[in-house]
KEGUPA-198627 format. One record per atom (N, C-alpha, C, CB): residue in one letter; x, y, z. Coordinates in steps of 0.1 Angstrom, whole numbers, padded with zeros to 4 digits, always signed. Glycine has a CB too. Layout:
aXYZ ...
This chain:
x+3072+2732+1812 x+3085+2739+1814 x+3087+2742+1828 x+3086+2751+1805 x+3100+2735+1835 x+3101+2742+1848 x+3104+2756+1848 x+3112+2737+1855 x+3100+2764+1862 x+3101+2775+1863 x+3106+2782+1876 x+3090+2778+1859 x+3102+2791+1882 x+3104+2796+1886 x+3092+2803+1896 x+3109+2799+1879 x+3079+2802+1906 x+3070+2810+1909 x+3074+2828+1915 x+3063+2802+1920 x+3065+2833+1905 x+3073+2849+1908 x+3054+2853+1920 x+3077+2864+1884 x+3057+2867+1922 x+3050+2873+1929 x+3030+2869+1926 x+3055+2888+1927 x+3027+2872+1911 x+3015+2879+1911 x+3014+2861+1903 x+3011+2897+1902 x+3016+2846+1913 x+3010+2835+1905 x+3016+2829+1895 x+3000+2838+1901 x+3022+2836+1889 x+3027+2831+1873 x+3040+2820+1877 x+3034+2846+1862 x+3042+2815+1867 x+3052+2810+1868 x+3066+2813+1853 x+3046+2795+1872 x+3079+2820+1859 x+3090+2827+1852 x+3096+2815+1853 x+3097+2841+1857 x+3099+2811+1835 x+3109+2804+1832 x+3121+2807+1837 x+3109+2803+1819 x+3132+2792+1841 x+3143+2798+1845 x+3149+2800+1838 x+3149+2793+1852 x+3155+2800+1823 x+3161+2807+1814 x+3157+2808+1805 x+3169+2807+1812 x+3164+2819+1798 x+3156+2822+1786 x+3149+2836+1784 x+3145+2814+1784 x+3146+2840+1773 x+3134+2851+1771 x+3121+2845+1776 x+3131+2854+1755 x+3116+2858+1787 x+3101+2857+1787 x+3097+2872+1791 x+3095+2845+1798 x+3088+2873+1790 x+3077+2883+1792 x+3066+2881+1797 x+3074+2888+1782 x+3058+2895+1802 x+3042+2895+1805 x+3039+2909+1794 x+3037+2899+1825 x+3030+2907+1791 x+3020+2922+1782 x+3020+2930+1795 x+2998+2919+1775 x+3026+2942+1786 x+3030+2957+1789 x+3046+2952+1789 x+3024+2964+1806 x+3056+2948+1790 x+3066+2945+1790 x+3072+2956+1775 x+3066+2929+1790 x+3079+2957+1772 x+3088+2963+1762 x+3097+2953+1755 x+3097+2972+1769 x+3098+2954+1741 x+3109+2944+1736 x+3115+2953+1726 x+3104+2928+1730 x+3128+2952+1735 x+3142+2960+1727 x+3147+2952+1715 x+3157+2962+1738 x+3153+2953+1705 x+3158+2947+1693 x+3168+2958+1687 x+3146+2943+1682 x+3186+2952+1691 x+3193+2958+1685 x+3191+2960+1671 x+3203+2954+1687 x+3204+2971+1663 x+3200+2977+1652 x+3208+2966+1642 x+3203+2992+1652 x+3202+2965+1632 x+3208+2953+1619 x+3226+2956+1618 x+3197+2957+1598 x+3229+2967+1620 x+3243+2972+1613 x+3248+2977+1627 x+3242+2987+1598 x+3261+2983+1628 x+3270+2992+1641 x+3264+3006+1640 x+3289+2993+1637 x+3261+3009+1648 x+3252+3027+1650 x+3239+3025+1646 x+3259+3043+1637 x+3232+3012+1643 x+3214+3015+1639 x+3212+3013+1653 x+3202+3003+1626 x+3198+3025+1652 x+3193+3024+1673 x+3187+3013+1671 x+3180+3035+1682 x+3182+3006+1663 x+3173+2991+1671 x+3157+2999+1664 x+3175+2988+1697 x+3145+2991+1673 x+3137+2992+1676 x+3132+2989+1690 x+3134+2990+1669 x+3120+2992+1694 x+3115+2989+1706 x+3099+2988+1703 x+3119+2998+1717 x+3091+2978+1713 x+3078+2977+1711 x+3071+2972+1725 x+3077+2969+1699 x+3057+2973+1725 x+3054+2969+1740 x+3045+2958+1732 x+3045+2982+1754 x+3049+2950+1743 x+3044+2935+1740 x+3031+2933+1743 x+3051+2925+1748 x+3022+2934+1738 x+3005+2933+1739 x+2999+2920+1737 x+2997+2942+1730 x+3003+2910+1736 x+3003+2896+1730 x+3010+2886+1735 x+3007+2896+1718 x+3005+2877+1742 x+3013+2857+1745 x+3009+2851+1739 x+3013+2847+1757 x+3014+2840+1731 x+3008+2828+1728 x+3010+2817+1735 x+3010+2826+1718 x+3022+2819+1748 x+3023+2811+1755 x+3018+2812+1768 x+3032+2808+1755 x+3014+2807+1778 x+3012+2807+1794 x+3027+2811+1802 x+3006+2790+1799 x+3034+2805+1800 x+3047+2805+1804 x+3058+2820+1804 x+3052+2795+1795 x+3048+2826+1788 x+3054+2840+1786 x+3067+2842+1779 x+3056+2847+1799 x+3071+2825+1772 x+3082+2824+1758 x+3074+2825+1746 x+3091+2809+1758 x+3085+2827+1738 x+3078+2838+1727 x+3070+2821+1716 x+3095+2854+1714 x+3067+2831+1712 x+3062+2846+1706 x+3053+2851+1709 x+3061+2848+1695 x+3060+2864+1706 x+3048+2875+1708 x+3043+2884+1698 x+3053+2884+1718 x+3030+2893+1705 x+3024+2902+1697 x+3032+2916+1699 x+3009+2902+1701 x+3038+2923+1692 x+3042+2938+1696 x+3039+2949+1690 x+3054+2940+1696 x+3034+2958+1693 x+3035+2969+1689 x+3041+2980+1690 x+3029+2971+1691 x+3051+2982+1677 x+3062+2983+1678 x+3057+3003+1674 x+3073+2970+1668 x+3071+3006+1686 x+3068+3024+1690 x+3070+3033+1677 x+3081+3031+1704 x+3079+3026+1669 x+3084+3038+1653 x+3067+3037+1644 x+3103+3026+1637 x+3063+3023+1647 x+3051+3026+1634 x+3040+3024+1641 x+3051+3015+1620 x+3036+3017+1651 x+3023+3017+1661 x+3012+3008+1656 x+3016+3031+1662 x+3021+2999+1644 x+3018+2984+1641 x+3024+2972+1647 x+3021+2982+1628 x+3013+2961+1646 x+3014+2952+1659 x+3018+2943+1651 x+3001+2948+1668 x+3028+2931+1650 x+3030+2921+1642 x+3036+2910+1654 x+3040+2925+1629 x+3035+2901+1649 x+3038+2883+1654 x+3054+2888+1654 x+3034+2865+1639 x+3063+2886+1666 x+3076+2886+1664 x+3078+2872+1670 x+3082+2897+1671 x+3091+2862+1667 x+3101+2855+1669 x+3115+2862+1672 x+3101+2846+1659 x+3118+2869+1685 x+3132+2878+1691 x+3141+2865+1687 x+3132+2885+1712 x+3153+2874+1681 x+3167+2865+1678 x+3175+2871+1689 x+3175+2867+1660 x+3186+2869+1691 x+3200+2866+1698 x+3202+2882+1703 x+3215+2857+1687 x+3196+2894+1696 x+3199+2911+1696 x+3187+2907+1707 x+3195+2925+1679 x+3179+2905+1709 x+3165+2912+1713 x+3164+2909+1728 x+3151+2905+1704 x+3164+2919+1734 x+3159+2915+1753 x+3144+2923+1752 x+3173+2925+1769 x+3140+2917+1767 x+3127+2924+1774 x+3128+2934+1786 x+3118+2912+1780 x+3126+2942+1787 x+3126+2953+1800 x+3113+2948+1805 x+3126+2973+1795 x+3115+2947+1816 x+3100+2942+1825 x+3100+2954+1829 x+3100+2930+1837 x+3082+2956+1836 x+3078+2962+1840 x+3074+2957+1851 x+3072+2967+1834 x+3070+2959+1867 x+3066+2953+1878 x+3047+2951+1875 x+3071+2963+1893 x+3043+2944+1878 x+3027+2938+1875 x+3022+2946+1877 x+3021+2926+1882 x+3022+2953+1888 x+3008+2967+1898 x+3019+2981+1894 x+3007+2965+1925 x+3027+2984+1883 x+3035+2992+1877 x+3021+2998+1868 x+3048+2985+1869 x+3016+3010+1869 x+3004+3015+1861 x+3013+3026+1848 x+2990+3025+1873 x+3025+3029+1850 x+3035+3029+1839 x+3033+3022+1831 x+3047+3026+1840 x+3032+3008+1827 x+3035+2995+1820 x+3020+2999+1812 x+3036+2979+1832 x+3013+3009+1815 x+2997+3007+1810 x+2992+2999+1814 x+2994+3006+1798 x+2982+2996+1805 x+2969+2985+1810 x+2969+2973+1807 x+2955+2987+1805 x+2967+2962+1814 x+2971+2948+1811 x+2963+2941+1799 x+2969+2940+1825 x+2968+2935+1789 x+2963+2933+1776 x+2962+2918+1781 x+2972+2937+1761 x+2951+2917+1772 x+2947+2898+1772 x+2955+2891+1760 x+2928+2894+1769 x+2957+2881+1768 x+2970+2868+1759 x+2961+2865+1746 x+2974+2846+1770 x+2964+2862+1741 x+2958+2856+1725 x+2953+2843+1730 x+2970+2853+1710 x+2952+2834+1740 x+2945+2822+1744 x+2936+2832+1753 x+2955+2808+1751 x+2933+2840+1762 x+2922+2849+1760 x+2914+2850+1751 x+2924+2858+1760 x+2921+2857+1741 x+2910+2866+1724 x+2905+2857+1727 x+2914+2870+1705 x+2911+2840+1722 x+2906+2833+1715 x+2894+2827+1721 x+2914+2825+1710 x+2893+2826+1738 x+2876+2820+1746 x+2865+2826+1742 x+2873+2823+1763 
């Protein structure tokens, strides 16, 4: 996938959803007035940082496989942001 080279090496797709772990993923609400949910993204299955992802989502503090539809953005966090918490390993990590 072409990209983009950002600061810390990686390379940011030029469009589209992507993310890094610690990132946040917002998901409007199903109906008019539901808040959504939100979750921090602890999980890639891609290098690239298009989904899917692992989240752990903030209402239940269970982690599930998401595929984000057409509602759902990412709030980034900056890489050396110690806000963002601690940097989680990609699932092609777990898996070495």
């Amino acid at each position: 996938m072409a990209g983009t080279q950002v600061p810390d090496g990686s390379v940011k797709p030029r469009a589209g959803l992507w993310a890094r772990t610690g990132d946040r993923l917002v998901v409007g609400g199903a109906t008019v007035g539901d808040a959504g949910r939100d979750g921090e993204i602890v999980g890639l299955h891609h290098t690239d940082g298009t989904p899917p992802y692992d989240v752990r989502w903030s209402d239940t503090g269970r982690v599930t496989l998401v595929f984000p539809g057409p509602d759902a953005r990412v709030r980034h966090y900056p890489a050396d942001d110690s806000s963002a918490g601690p940097r989680r390993r990609t699932v092609q990590e777990e898996r070495r």
